[in-house]
C-alpha positions as protocol buffer text, in pm:
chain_id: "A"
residue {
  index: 1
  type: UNK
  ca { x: -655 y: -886 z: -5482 }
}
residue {
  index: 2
  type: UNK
  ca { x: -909 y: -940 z: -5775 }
}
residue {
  index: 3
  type: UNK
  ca { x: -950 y: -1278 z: -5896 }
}
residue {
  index: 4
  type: UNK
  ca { x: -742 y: -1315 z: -6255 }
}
residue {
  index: 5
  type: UNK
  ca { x: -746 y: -1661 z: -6479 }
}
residue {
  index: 6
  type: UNK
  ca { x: -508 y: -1705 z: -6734 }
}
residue {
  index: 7
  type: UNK
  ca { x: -557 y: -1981 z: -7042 }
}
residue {
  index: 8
  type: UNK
  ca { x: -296 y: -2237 z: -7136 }
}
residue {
  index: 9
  type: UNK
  ca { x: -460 y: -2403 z: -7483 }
}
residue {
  index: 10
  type: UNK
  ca { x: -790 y: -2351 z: -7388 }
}
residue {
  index: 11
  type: UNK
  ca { x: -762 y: -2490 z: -7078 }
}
residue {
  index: 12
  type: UNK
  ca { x: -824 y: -2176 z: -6779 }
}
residue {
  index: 13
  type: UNK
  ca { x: -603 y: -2174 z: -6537 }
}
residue {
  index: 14
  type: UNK
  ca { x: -708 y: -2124 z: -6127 }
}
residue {
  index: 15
  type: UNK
  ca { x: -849 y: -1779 z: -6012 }
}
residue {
  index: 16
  type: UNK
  ca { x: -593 y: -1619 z: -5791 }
}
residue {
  index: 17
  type: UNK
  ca { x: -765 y: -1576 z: -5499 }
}
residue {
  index: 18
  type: UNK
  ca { x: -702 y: -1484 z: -5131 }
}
residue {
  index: 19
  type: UNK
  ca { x: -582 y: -1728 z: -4900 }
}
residue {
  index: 20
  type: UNK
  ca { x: -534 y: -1827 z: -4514 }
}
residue {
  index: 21
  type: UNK
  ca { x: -759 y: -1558 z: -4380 }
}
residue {
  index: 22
  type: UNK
  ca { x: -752 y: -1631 z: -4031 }
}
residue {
  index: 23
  type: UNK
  ca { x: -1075 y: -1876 z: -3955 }
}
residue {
  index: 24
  type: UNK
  ca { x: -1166 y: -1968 z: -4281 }
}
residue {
  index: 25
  type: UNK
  ca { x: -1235 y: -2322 z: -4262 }
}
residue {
  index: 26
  type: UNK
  ca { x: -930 y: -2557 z: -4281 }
}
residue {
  index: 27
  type: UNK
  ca { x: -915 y: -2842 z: -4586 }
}
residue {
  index: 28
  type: UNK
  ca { x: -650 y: -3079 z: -4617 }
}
residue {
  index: 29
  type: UNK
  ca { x: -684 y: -3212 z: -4978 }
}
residue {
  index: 30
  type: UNK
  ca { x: -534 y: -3551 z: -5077 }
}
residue {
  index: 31
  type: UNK
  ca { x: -482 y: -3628 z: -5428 }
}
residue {
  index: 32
  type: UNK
  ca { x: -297 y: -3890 z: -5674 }
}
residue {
  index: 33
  type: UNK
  ca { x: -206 y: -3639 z: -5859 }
}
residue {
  index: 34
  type: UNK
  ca { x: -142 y: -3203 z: -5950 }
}
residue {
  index: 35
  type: UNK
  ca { x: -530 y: -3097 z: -6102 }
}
residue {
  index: 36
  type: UNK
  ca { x: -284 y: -2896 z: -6349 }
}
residue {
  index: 37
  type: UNK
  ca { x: -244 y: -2894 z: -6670 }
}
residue {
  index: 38
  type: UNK
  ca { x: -586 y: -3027 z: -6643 }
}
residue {
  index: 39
  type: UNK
  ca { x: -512 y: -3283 z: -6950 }
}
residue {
  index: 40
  type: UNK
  ca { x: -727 y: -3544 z: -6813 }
}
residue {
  index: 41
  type: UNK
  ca { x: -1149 y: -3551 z: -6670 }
}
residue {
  index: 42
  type: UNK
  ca { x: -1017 y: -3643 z: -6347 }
}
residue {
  index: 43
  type: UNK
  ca { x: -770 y: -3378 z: -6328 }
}
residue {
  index: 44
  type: UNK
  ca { x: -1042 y: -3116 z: -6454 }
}
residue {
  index: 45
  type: UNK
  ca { x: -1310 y: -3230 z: -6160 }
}
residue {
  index: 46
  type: UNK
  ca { x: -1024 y: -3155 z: -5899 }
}
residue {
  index: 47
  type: UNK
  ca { x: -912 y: -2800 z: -6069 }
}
residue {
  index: 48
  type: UNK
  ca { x: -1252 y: -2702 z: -6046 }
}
residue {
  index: 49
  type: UNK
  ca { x: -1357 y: -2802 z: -5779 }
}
residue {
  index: 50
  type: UNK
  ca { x: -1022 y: -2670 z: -5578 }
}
residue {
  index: 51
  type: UNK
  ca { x: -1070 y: -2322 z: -5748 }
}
residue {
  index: 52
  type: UNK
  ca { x: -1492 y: -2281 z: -5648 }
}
residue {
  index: 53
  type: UNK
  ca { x: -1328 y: -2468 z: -5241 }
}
residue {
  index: 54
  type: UNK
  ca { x: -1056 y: -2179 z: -5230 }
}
residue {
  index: 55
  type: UNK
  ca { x: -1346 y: -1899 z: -5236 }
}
residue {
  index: 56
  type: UNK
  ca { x: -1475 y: -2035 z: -4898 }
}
residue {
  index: 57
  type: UNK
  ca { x: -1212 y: -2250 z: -4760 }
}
residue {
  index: 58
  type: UNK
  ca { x: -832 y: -2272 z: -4692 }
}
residue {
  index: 59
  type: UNK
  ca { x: -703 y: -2590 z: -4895 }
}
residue {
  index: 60
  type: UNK
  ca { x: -403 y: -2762 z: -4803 }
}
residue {
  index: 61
  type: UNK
  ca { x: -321 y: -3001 z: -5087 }
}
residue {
  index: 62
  type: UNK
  ca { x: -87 y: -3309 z: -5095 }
}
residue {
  index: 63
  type: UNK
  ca { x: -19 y: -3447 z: -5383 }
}
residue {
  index: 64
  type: UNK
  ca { x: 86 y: -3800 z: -5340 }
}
residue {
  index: 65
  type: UNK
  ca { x: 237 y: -3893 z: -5735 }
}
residue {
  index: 66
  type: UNK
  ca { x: 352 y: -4087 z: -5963 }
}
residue {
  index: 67
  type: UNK
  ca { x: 454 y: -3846 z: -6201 }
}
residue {
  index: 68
  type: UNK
  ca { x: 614 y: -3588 z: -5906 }
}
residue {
  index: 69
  type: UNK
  ca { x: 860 y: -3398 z: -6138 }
}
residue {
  index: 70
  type: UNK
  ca { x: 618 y: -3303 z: -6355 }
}
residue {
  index: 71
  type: UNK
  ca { x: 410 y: -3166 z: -6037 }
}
residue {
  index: 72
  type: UNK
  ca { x: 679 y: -2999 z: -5893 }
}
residue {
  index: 73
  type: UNK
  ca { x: 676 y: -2784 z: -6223 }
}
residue {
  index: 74
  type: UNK
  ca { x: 379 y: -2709 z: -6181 }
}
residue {
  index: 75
  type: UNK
  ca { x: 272 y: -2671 z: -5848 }
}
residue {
  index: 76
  type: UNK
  ca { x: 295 y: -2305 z: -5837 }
}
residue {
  index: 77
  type: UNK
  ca { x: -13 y: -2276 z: -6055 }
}
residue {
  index: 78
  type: UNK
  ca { x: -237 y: -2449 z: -5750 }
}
residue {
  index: 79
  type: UNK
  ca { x: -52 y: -2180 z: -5504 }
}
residue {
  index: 80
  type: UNK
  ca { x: -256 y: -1961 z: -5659 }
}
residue {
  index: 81
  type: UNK
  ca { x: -607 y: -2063 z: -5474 }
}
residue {
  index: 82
  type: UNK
  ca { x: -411 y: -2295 z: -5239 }
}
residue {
  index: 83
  type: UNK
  ca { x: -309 y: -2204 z: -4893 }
}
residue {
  index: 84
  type: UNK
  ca { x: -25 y: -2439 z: -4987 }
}
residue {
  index: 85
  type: UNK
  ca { x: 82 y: -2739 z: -5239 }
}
residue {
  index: 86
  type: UNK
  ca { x: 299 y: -3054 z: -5105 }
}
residue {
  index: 87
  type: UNK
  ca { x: 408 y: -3310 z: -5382 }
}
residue {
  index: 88
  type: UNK
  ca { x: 600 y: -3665 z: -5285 }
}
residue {
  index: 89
  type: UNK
  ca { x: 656 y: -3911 z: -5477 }
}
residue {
  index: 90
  type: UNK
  ca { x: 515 y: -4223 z: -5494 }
}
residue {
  index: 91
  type: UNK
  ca { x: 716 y: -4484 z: -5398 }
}
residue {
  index: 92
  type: UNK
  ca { x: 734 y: -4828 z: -5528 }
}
residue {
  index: 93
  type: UNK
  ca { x: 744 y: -5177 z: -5380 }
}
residue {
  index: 94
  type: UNK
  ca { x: 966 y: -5460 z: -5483 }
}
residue {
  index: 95
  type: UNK
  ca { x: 797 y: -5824 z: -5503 }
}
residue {
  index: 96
  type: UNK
  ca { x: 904 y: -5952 z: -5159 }
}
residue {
  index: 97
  type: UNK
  ca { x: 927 y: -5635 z: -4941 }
}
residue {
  index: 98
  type: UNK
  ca { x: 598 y: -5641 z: -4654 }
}
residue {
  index: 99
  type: UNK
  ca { x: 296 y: -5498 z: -4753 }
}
residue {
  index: 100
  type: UNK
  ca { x: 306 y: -5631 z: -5150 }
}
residue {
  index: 101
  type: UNK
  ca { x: 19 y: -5791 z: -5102 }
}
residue {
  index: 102
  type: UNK
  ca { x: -178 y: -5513 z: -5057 }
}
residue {
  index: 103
  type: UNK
  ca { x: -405 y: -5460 z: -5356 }
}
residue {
  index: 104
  type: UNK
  ca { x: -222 y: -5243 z: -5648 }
}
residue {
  index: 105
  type: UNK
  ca { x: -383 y: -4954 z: -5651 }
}
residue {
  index: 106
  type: UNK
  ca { x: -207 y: -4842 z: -5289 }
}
residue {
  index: 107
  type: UNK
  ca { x: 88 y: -5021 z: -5352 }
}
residue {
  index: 108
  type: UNK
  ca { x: 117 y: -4750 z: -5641 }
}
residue {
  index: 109
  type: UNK
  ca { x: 52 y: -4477 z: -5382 }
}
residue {
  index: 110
  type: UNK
  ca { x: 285 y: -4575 z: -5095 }
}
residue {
  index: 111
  type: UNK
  ca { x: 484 y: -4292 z: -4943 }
}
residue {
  index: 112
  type: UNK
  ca { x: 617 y: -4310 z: -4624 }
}
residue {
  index: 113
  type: UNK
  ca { x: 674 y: -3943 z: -4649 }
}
residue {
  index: 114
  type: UNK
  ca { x: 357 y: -3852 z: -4714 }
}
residue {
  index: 115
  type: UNK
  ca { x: 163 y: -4055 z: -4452 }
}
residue {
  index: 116
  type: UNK
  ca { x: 441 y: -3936 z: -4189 }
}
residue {
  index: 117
  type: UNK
  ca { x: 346 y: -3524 z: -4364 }
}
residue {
  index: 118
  type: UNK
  ca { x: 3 y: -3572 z: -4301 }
}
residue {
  index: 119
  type: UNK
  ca { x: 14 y: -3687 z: -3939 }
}
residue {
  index: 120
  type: UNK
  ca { x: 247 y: -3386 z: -3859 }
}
residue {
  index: 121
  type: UNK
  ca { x: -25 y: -3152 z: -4043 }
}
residue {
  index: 122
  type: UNK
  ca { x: -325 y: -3324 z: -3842 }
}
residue {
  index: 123
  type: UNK
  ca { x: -164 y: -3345 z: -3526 }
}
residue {
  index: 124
  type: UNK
  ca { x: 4 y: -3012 z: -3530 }
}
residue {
  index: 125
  type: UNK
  ca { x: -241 y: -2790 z: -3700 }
}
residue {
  index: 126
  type: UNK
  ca { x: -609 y: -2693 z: -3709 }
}
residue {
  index: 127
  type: UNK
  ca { x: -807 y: -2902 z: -3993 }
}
residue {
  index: 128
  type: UNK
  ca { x: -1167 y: -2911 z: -4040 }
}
residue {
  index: 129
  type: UNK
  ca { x: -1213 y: -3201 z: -4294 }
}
residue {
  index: 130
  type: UNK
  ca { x: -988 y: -3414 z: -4474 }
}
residue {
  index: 131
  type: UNK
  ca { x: -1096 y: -3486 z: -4822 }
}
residue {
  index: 132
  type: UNK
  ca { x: -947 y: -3776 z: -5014 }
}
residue {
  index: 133
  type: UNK
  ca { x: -952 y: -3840 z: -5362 }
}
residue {
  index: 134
  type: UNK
  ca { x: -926 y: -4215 z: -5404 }
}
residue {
  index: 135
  type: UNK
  ca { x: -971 y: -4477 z: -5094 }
}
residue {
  index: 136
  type: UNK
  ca { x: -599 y: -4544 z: -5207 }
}
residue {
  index: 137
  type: UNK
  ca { x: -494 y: -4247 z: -5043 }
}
residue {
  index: 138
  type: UNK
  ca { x: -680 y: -4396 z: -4720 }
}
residue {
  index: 139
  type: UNK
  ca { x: -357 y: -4520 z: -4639 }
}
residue {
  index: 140
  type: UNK
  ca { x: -135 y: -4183 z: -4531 }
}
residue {
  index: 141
  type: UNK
  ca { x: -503 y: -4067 z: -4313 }
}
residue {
  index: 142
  type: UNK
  ca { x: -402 y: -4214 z: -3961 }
}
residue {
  index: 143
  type: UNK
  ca { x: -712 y: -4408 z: -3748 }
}
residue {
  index: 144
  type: UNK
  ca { x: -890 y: -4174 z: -3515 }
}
residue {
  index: 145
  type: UNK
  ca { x: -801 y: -3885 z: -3749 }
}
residue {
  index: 146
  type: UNK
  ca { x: -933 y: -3551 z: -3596 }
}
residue {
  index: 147
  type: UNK
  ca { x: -1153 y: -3442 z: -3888 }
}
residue {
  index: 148
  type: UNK
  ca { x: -1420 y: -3588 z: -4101 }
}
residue {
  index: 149
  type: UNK
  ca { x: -1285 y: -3748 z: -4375 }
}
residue {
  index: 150
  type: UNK
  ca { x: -1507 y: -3717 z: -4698 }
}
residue {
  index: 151
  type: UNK
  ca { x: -1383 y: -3980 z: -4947 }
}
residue {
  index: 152
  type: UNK
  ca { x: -1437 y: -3949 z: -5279 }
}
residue {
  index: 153
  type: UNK
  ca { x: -1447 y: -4265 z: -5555 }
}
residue {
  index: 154
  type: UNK
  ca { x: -1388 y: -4162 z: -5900 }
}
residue {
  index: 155
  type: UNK
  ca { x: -1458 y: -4590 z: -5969 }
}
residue {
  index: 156
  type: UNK
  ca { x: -1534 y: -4845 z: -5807 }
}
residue {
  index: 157
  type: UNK
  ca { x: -1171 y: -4997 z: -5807 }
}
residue {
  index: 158
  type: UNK
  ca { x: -1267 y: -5390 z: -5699 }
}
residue {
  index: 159
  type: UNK
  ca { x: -1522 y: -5356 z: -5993 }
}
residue {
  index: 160
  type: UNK
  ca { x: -1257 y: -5279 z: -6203 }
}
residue {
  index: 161
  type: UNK
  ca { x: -1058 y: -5530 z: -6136 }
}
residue {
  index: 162
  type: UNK
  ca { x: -1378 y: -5808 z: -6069 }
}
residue {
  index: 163
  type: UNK
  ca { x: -1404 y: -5722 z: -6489 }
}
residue {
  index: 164
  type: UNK
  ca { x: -1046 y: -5813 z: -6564 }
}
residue {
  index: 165
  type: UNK
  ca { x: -1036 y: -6115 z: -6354 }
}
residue {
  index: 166
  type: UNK
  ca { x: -1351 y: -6215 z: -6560 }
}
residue {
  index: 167
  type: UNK
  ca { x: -1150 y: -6206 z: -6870 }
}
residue {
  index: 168
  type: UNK
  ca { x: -860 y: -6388 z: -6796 }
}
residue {
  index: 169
  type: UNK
  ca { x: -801 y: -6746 z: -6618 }
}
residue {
  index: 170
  type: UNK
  ca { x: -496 y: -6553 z: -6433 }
}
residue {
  index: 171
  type: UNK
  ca { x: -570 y: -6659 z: -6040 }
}
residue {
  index: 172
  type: UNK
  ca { x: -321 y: -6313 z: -5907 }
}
residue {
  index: 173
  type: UNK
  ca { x: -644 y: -6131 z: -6125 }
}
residue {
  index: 174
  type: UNK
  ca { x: -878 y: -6319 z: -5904 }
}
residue {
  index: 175
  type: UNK
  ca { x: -677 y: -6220 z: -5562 }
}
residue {
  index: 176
  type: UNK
  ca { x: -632 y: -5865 z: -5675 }
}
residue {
  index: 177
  type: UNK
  ca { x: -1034 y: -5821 z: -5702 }
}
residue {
  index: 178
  type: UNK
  ca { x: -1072 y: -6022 z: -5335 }
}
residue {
  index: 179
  type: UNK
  ca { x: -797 y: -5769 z: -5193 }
}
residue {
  index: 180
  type: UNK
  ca { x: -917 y: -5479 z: -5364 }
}
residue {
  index: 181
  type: UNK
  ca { x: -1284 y: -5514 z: -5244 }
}
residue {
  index: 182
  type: UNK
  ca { x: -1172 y: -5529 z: -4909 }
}
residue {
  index: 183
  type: UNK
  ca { x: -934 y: -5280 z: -4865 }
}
residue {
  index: 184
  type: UNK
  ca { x: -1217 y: -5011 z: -5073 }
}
residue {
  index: 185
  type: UNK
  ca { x: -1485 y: -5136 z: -4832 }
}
residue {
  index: 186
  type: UNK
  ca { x: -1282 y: -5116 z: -4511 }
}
residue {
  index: 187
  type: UNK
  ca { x: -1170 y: -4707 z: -4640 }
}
residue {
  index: 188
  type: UNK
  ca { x: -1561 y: -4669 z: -4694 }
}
residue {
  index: 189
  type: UNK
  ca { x: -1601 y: -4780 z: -4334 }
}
residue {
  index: 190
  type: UNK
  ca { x: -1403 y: -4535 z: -4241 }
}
residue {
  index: 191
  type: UNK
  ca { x: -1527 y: -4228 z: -4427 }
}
residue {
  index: 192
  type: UNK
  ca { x: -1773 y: -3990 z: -4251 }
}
residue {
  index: 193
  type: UNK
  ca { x: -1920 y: -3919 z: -4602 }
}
residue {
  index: 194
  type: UNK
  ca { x: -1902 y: -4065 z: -4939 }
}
residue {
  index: 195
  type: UNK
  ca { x: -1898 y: -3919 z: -5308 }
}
residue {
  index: 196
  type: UNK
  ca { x: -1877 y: -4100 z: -5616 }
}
residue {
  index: 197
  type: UNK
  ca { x: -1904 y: -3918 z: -5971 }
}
residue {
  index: 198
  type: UNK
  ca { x: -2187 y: -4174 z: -6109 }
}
residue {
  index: 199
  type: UNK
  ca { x: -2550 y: -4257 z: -5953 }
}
residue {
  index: 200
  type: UNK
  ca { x: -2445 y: -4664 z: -6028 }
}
residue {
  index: 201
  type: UNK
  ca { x: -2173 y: -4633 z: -5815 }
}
residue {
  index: 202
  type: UNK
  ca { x: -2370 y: -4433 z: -5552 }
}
residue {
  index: 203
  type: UNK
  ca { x: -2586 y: -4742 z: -5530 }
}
residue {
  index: 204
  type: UNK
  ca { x: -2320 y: -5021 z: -5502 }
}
residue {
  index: 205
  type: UNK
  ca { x: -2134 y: -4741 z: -5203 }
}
residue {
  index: 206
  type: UNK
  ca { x: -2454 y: -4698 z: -5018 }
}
residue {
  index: 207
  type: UNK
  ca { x: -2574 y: -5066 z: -5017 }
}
residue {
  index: 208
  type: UNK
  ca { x: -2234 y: -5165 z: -4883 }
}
residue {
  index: 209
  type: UNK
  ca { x: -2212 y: -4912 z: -4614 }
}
residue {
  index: 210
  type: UNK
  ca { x: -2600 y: -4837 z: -4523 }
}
residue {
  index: 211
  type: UNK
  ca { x: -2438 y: -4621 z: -4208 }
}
residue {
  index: 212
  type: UNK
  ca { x: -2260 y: -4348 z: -4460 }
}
residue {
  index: 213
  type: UNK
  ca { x: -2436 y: -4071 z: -4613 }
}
residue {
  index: 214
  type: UNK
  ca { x: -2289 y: -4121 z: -5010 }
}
residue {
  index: 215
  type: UNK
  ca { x: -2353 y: -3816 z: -5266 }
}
residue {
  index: 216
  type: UNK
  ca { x: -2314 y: -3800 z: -5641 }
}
residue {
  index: 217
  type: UNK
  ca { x: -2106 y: -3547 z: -5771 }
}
residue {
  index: 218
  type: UNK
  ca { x: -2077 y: -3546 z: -6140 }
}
residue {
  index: 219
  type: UNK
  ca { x: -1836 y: -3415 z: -6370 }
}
residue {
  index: 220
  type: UNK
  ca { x: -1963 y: -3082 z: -6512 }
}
residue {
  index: 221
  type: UNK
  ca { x: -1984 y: -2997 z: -6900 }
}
residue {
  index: 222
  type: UNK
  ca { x: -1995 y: -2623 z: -6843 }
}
residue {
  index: 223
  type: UNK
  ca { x: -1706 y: -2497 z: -6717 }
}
residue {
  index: 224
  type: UNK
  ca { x: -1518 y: -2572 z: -7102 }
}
residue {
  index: 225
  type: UNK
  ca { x: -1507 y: -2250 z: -7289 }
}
residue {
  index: 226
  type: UNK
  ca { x: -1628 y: -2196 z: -7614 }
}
residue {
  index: 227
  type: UNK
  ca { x: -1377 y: -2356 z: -7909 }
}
residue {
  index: 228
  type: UNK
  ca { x: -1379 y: -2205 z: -8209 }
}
residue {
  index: 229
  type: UNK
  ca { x: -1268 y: -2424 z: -8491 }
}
residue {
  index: 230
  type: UNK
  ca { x: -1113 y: -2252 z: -8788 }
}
residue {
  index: 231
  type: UNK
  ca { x: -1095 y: -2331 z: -9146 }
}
residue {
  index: 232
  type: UNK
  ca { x: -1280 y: -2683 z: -9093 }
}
residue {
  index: 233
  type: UNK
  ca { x: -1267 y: -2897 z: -9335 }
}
residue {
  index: 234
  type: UNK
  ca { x: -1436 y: -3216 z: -9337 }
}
residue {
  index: 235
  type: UNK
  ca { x: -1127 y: -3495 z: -9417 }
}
residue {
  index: 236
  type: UNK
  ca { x: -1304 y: -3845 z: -9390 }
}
residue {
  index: 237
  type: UNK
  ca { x: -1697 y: -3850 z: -9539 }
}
residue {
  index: 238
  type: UNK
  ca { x: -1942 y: -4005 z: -9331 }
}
residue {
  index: 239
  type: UNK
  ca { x: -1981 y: -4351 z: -9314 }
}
residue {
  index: 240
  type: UNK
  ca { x: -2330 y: -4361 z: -9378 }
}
residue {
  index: 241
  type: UNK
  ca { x: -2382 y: -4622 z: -8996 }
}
residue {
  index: 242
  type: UNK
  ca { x: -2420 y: -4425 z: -8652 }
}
residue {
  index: 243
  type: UNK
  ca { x: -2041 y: -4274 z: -8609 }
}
residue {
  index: 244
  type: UNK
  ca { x: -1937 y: -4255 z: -8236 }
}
residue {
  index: 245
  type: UNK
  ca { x: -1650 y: -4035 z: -8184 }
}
residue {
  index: 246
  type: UNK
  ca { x: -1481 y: -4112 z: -7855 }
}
residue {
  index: 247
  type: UNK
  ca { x: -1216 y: -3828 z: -7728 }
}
residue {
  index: 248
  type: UNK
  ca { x: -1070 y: -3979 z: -7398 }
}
residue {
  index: 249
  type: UNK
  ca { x: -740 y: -4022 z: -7192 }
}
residue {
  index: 250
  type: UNK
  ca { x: -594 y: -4336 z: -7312 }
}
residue {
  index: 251
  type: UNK
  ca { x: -398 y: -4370 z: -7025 }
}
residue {
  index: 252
  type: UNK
  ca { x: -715 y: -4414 z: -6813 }
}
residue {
  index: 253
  type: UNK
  ca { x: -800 y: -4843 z: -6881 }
}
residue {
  index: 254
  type: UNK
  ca { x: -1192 y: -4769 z: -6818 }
}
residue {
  index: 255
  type: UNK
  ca { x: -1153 y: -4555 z: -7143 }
}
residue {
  index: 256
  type: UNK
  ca { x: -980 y: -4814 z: -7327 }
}
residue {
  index: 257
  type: UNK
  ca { x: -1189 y: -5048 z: -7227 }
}
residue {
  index: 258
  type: UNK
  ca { x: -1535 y: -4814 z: -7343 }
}
């Protein structure tokens, strides 16, 4: 079938392409989250990278989320270069249930669901590597796994949370960096290769786990199509100072915090 794209807004939908031919290698793809719409830079890195994978591999893709309504919408966009798309919804913890202590990152991404669908996928099917989007996700790959895991950091999550405990005399701020560092460090451990998105946070990765290869992949910047803006008109005059203009997802707290 030859590859189409369609755009929604400017934004270019996957290729459809041709999947599950016979011993292509096998990719089970974890994510927080459906690459599409592809609203967000975090979202856009997965889309494209999914839709360059699907020319060489078969992706499986489990979407563990937060947001799993909206997913479930639109998951038939990703079954385009997908061999096939599983959402579940994350499910929360209340304050005294087991396993709240665990730092909040994978207390947002619990799914019992999930963690018992990806056993039954590794244990009952062929996979060649397991990729994971977030060491969060650690949590639904079982110990002795049967494939590589490649784990991919889009932050360093304890050094997220290391800045807010620095800003606030809180001590839960203080145990959620001590947890978080250990939990991200014992998922590095774990990981047969590393990515992060930053050369920083390369360093910081490799000096903690000297044993693991760890590879920066960084967002692209040409993969957005050309914009055309018509009938501009300039509404606010320059200032006159250096103007920094800073388009982001607000929802994302290193952005709010830039």
């Amino acid at each position: 079938m030859p590859e189409r794209s369609r755009h929604i807004g400017g934004i270019s939908a996957p290729a459809i392409r041709k999947t599950s031919s016979g011993d292509r290698p096998r990719v089970l793809y974890l994510s927080c989250h459906l690459p599409w719409p592809a609203i967000s830079g975090g979202r856009r890195r997965e889309l494209e990278l999914i839709n360059r994978l699907a020319a060489r591999f078969d992706v499986h893709l489990l979407v563990v989320s937060k947001t799993a309504a909206q997913d479930l919408s639109n998951a038939r966009v990703l079954r385009r270069c997908c061999s096939q798309v599983e959402v579940f919804a994350a499910s929360s913890l209340s304050p005294d249930a087991p396993g709240f202590e665990r730092p909040p990152q994978v207390r947002r991404h619990r799914c019992p669901v999930a963690t018992a669908r990806a056993n039954e996928i590794l244990a009952g099917e062929r996979v060649d590597l397991i990729h994971v989007e977030g060491f969060y996700l650690m949590q639904h790959v079982p110990a002795g796994a049967p494939a590589p895991v490649l784990l991919v950091e889009q932050n360093i999550e304890y050094e997220l949370e290391r800045q807010r405990a620095e800003r606030t005399s809180d001590p839960d701020a203080r145990a959620q960096f001590s947890s978080t560092r250990a939990e991200e460090r014992r998922c590095w451990s774990r990981a047969a290769r590393l990515a992060a998105v930053t050369p920083e946070d390369r360093a910081t990765m490799q000096a903690t786990v000297a044993h693991t290869r760890v590879r920066v992949v960084p967002d692209g910047a040409d993969h957005i199509p050309n914009l055309h803006v018509i009938g501009f008109e300039r509404d606010v005059e320059h200032p006159g100072a250096p103007l920094l203009v800073l388009l982001a997802n607000y929802a994302y707290p290193p952005n709010v915090d830039a």
